[in-house]
C-alpha positions as CSV (number, residue, x, y, z in Angstrom):
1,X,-30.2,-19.6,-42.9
2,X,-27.6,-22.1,-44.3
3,X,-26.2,-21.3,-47.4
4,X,-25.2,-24.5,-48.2
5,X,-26.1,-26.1,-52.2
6,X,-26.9,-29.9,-51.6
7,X,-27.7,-31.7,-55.6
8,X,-29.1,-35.1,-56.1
9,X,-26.5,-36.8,-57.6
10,X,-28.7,-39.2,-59.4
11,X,-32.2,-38.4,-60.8
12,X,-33.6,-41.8,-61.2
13,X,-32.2,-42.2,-57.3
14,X,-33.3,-39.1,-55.4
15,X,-33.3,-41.1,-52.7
16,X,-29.9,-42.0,-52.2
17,X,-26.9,-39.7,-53.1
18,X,-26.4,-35.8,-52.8
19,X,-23.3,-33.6,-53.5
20,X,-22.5,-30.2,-52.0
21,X,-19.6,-27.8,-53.4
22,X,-17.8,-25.1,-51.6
23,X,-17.9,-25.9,-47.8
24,X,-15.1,-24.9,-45.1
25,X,-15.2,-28.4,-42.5
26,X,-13.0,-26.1,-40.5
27,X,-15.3,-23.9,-39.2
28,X,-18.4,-24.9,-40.4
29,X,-21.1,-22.8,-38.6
30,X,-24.3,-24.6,-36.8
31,X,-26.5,-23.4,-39.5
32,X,-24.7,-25.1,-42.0
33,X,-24.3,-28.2,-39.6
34,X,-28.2,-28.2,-39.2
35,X,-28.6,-28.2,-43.6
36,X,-26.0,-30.9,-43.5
37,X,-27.4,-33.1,-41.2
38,X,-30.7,-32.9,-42.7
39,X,-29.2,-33.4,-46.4
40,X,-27.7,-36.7,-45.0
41,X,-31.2,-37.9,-43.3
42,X,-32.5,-36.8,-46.6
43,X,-30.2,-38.6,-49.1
44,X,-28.9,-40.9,-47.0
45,X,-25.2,-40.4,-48.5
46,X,-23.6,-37.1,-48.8
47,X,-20.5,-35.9,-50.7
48,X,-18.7,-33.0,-50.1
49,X,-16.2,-31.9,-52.8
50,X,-12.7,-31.3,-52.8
51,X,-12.1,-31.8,-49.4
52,X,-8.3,-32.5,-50.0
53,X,-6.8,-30.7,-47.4
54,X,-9.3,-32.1,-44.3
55,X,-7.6,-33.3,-40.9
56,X,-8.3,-36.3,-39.6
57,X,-9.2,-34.4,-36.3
58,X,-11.6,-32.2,-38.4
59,X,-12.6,-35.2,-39.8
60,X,-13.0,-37.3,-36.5
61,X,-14.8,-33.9,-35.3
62,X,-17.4,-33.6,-37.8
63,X,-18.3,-37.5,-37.6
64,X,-18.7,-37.0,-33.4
65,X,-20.7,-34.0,-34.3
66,X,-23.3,-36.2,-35.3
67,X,-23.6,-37.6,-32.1
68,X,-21.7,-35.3,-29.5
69,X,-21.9,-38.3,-26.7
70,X,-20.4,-40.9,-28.7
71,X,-18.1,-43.5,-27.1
72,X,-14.9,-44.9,-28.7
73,X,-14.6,-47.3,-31.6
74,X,-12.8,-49.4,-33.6
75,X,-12.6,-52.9,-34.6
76,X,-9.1,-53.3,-34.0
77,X,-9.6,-53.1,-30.1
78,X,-11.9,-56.0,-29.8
79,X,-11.0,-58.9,-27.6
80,X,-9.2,-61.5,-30.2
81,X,-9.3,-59.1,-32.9
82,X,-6.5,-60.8,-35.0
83,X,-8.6,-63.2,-35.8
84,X,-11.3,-61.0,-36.8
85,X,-12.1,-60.8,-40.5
86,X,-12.1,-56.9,-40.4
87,X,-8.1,-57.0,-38.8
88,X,-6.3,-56.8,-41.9
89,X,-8.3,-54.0,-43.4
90,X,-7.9,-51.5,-40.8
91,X,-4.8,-49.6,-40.0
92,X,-5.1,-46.7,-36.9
93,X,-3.8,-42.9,-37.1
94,X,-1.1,-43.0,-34.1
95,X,-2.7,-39.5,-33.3
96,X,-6.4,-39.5,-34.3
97,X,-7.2,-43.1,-33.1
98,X,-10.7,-42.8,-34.0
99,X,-9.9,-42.4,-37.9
100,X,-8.7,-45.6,-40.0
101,X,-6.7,-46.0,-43.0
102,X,-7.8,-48.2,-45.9
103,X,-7.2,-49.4,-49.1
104,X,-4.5,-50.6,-51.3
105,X,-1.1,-50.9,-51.9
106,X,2.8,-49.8,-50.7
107,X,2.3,-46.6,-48.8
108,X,6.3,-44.8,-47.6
109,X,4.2,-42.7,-45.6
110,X,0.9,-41.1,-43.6
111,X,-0.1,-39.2,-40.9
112,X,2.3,-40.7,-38.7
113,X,1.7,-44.4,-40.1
114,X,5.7,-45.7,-41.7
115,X,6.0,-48.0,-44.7
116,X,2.0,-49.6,-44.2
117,X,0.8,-51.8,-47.2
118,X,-2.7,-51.6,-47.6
119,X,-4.9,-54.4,-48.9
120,X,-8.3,-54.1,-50.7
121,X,-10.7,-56.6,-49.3
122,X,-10.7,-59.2,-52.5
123,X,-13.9,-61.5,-53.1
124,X,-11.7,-64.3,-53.8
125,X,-10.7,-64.5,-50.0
126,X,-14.0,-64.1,-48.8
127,X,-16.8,-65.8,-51.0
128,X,-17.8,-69.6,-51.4
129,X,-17.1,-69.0,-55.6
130,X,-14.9,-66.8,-57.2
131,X,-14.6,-64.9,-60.7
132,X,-11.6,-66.6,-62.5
133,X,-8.4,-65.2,-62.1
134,X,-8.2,-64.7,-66.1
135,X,-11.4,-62.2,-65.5
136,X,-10.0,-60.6,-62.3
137,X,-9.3,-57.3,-63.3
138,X,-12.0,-56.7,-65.6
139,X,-15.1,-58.0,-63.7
140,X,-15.6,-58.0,-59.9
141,X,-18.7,-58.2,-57.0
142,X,-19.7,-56.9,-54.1
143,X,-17.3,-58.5,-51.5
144,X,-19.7,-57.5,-48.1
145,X,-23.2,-55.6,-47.8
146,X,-22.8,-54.4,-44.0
147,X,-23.6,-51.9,-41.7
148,X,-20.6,-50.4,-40.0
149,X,-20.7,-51.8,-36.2
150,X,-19.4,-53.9,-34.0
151,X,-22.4,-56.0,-32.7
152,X,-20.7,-57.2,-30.0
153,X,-20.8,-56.0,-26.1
154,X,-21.7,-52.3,-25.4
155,X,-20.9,-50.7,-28.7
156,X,-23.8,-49.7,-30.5
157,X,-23.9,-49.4,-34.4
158,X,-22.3,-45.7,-35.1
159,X,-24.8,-43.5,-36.4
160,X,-22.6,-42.3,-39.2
161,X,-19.3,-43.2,-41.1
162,X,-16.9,-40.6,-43.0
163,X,-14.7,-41.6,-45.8
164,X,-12.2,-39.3,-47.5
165,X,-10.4,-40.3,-50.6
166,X,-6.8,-39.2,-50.2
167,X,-5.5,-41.4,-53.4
168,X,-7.5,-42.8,-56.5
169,X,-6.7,-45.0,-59.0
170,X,-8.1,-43.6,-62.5
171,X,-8.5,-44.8,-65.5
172,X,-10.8,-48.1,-65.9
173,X,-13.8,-49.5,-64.6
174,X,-15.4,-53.1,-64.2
175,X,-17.9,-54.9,-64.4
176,X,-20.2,-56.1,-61.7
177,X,-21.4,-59.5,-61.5
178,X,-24.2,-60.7,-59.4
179,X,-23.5,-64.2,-60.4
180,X,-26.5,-65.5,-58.0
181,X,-28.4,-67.4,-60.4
182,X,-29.9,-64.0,-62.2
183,X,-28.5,-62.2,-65.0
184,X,-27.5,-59.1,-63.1
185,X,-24.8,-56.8,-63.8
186,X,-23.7,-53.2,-63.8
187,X,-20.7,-51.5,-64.9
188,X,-18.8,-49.3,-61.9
189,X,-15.7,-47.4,-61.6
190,X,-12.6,-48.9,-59.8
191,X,-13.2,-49.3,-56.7
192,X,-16.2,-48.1,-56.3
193,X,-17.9,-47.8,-52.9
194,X,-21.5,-49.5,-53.1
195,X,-24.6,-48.4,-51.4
196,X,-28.4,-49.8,-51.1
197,X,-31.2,-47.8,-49.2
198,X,-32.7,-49.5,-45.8
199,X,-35.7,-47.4,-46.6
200,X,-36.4,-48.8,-50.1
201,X,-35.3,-52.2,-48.7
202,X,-38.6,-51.7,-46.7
203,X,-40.9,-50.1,-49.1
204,X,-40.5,-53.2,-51.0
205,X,-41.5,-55.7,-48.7
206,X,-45.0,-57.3,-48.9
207,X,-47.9,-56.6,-46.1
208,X,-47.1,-60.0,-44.9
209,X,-43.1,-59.5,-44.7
210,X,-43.6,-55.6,-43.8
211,X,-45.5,-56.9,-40.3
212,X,-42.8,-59.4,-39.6
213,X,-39.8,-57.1,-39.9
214,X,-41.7,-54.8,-37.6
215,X,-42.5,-57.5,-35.0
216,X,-39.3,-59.5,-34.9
217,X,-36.1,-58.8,-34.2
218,X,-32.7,-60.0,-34.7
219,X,-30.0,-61.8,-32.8
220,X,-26.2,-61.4,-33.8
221,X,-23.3,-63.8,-33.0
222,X,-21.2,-62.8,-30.1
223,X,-18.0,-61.6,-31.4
224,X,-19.0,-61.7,-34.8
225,X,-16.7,-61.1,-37.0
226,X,-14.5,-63.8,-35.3
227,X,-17.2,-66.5,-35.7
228,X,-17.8,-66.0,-39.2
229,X,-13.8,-66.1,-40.1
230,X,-14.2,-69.7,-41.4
231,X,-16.9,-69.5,-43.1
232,X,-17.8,-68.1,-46.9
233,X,-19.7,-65.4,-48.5
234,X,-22.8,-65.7,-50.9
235,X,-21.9,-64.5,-54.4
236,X,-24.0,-61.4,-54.1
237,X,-22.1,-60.5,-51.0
238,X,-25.6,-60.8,-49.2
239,X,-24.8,-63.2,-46.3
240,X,-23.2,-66.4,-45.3
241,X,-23.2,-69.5,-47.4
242,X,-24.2,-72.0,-44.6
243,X,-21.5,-75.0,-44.9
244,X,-20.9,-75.3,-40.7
245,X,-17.4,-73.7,-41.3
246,X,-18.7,-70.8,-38.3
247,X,-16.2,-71.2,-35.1
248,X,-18.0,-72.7,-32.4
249,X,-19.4,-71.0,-29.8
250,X,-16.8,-72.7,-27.3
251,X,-13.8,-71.5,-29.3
252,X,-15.0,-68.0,-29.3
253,X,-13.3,-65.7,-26.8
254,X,-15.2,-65.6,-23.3
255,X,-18.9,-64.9,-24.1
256,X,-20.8,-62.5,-21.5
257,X,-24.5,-63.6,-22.2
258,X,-25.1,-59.7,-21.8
259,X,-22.9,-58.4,-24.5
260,X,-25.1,-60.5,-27.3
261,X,-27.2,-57.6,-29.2
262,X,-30.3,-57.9,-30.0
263,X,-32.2,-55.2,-32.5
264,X,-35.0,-54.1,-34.3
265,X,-35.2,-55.4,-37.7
266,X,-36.2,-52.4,-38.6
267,X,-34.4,-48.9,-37.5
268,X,-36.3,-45.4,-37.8
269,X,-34.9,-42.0,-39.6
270,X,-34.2,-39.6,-36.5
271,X,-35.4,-37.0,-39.5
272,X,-38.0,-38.0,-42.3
273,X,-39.6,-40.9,-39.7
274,X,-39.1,-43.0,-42.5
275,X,-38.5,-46.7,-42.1
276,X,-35.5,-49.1,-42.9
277,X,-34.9,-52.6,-42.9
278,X,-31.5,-52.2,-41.6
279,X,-29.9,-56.0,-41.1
280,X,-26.0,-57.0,-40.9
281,X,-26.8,-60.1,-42.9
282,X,-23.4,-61.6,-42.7
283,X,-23.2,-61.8,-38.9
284,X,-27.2,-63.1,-38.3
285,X,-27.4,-65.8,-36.0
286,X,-31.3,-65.9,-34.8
287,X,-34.5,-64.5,-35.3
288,X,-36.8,-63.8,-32.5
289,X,-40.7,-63.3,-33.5
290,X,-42.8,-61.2,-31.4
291,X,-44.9,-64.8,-29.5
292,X,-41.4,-65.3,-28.1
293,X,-40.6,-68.5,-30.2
294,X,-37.0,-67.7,-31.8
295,X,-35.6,-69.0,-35.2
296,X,-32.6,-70.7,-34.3
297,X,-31.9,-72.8,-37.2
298,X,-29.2,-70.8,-39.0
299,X,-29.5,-71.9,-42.7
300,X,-33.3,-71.1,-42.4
301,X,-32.3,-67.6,-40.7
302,X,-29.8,-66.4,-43.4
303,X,-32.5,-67.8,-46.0
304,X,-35.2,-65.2,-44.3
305,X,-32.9,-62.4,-44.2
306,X,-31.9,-62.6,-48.0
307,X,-35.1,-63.4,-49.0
308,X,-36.2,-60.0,-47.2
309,X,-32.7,-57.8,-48.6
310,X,-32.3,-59.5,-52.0
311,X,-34.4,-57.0,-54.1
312,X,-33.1,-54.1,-52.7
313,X,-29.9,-54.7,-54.2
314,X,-30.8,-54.6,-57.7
315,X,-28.9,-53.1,-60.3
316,X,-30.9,-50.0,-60.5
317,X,-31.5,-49.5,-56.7
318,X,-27.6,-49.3,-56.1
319,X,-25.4,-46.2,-56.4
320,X,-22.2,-46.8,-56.6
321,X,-19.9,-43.2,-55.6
322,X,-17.7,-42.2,-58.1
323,X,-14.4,-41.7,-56.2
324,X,-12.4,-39.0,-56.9
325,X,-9.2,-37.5,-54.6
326,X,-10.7,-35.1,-52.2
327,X,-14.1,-36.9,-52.2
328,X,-15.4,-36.5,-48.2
329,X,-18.7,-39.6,-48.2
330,X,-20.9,-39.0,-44.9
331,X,-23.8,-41.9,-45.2
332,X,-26.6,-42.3,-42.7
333,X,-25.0,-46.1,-41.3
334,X,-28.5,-46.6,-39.6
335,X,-30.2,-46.4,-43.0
336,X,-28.1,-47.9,-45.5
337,X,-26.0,-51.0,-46.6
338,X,-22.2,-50.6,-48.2
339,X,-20.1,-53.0,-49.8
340,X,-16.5,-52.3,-50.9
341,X,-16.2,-53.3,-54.4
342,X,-13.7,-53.8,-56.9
343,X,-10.6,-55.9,-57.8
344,X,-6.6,-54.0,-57.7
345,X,-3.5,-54.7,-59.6
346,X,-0.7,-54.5,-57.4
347,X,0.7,-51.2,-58.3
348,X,-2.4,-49.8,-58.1
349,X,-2.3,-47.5,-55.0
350,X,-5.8,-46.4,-53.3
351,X,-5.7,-44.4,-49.9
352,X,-8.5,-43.2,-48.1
353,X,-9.4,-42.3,-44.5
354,X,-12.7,-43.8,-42.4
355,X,-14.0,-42.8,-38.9
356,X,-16.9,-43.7,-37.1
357,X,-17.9,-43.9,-33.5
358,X,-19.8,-46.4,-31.3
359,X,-23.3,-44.3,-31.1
360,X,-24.5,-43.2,-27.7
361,X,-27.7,-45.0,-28.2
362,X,-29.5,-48.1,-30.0
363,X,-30.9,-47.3,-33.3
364,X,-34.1,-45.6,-33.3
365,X,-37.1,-48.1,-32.9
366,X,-40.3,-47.8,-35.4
């Protein structure tokens, strides 16, 4: 039997967020792996404490773990992936290709990586309105809700990401502004990664939108993150404002008909058999309903896919991690959404490692 501790990290949220103390990563023993795996299924997003002295081989090792059979990944080594919005973001370990460094700010050196600067994804680059630059360090939004994944070609969406916080910036927090139209806000610490549960994203649905989601599916762009590099964010970091600033289809790199995915609105928990509305919203491009007709009108499609994922982002449904250094974050990418958060004064230095892999398989159907 596992020996392993796992606490809800938030009572009124015992569905998303757990914490578990003393664990060796080194030589962590198949029993523990087993209460692990579990906890994450469970809880959807796991931290394990004081992790400051983890690998990134241990930590690309316990990620694969997850899925022994999966393929390589990264962003970076997509055709045309300079133009990709995710380029600037992620920076590769020269030994451990499969782990990323992110974050912010002048960086002499790391893990083989020689004077890097890091730069915090910033709203203000990214959505169709912006806080004012007077307001920038004390209020901020979420800049992306996303899943992890390429949805492009033959990688399929990784199963689960790792993030370990090397380097945190202490001392203040922000406030979060929704700035959709509602009066939403929360306050969050610095930097703060975001998360939503799928799985409550569901349970909220209506009968009527509950037996759409399970009958249609959804049609990304091909190379996605390319085609939306023109275009603008809603507020709530929900999706695409739709303004026909998307790169056309015939200035995309070569498209193989093939390599468009296609999925399941609605991806199943390998564990508890619970049910998620799991949907990139940013990089939508068509909905196909189960007679065979298919949604192609874009504006309409991103207007069904918030309409769906807007009230599973409410304050009180979101937890958003604490960070501190030696923080290790597994989350369950094929039952929640994330969002980097948060706004950086220059000299503010954050420094964390991220690894997931291209799954071995599509999500698990309902």
């Amino acid at each position: 039997m596992s020996a392993l501790t796992v606490t809800p990290i938030d009572a009124l949220k015992p569905f998303l967020g757990a914490r578990i103390d003393d664990i060796s990563l080194d030589n962590l023993q198949e029993d523990d792996f087993v209460a692990l795996r579990e906890a994450l299924y469970t809880y959807n997003v796991v931290c394990i404490k004081n992790q400051q002295s983890l690998s990134p081989r241990t930590q690309a090792e316990l990620t694969r773990r997850f899925d022994p059979t999966a393929v390589g990944y990264g962003h970076g080594k997509t055709i045309d992936g300079k133009r990709s919005i995710l380029h600037p973001d992620l920076k590769t370990i020269p030994h451990q290709p499969e782990v990323q460094v992110i974050g912010n700010g002048f960086v002499p050196s790391y893990e083989g990586l020689s004077e890097i600067t890091l730069k915090h994804p910033h709203h203000r680059t990214f959505h169709a309105t912006t806080i004012p630059a007077e307001k920038d360090l004390d209020y901020t939004r979420f800049y992306r809700w996303h899943i992890d994944a390429a949805l492009y070609g033959p990688l399929q969406p990784p199963r689960v990401t790792s993030l370990l916080a090397v380097k945190v910036p202490q001392g203040r927090t922000q406030t979060f502004l929704y700035d959709d139209g509602s009066a939403d806000e929360m306050q969050v610490p610095l930097g703060t990664t975001a998360f939503v549960s799928g799985y409550k994203m569901f349970e909220l649905l209506s009968p009527a939108q509950k037996e759409f989601v399970l009958t249609s599916k959804i049609e990304y762009a091909p190379h996605p993150y390319v085609w939306i590099s023109s275009a603008k964010s809603r507020s709530d970091g929900l999706g695409m404002v739709s303004e026909g600033k998307e790169v056309p289809i015939s200035e995309l790199p070569t498209v193989q008909p093939e390599d468009v995915q296609v999925h399941t609105m609605v991806w199943k928990n390998p564990v508890t058999g619970q049910l998620a509305l799991q949907v990139h919203p940013s990089v939508v491009r068509r909905i196909h309903l189960k007679d065979g007709t298919v949604i192609d009108d874009l504006e309409q499609v991103r207007r069904i896919v918030h309409e769906l994922q807007r009230p599973g982002i409410a304050p009180e449904l979101v937890y958003a991690h604490d960070w501190e250094e030696g923080d290790l974050v597994l989350f369950n990418n094929h039952g929640v959404l994330h969002s980097v958060v948060g706004a950086f004064a220059e000299h503010e230095v954050r420094l964390f490692r991220q690894c997931n892999l291209a799954a071995s398989e599509p999500p698990l159907a309902p």
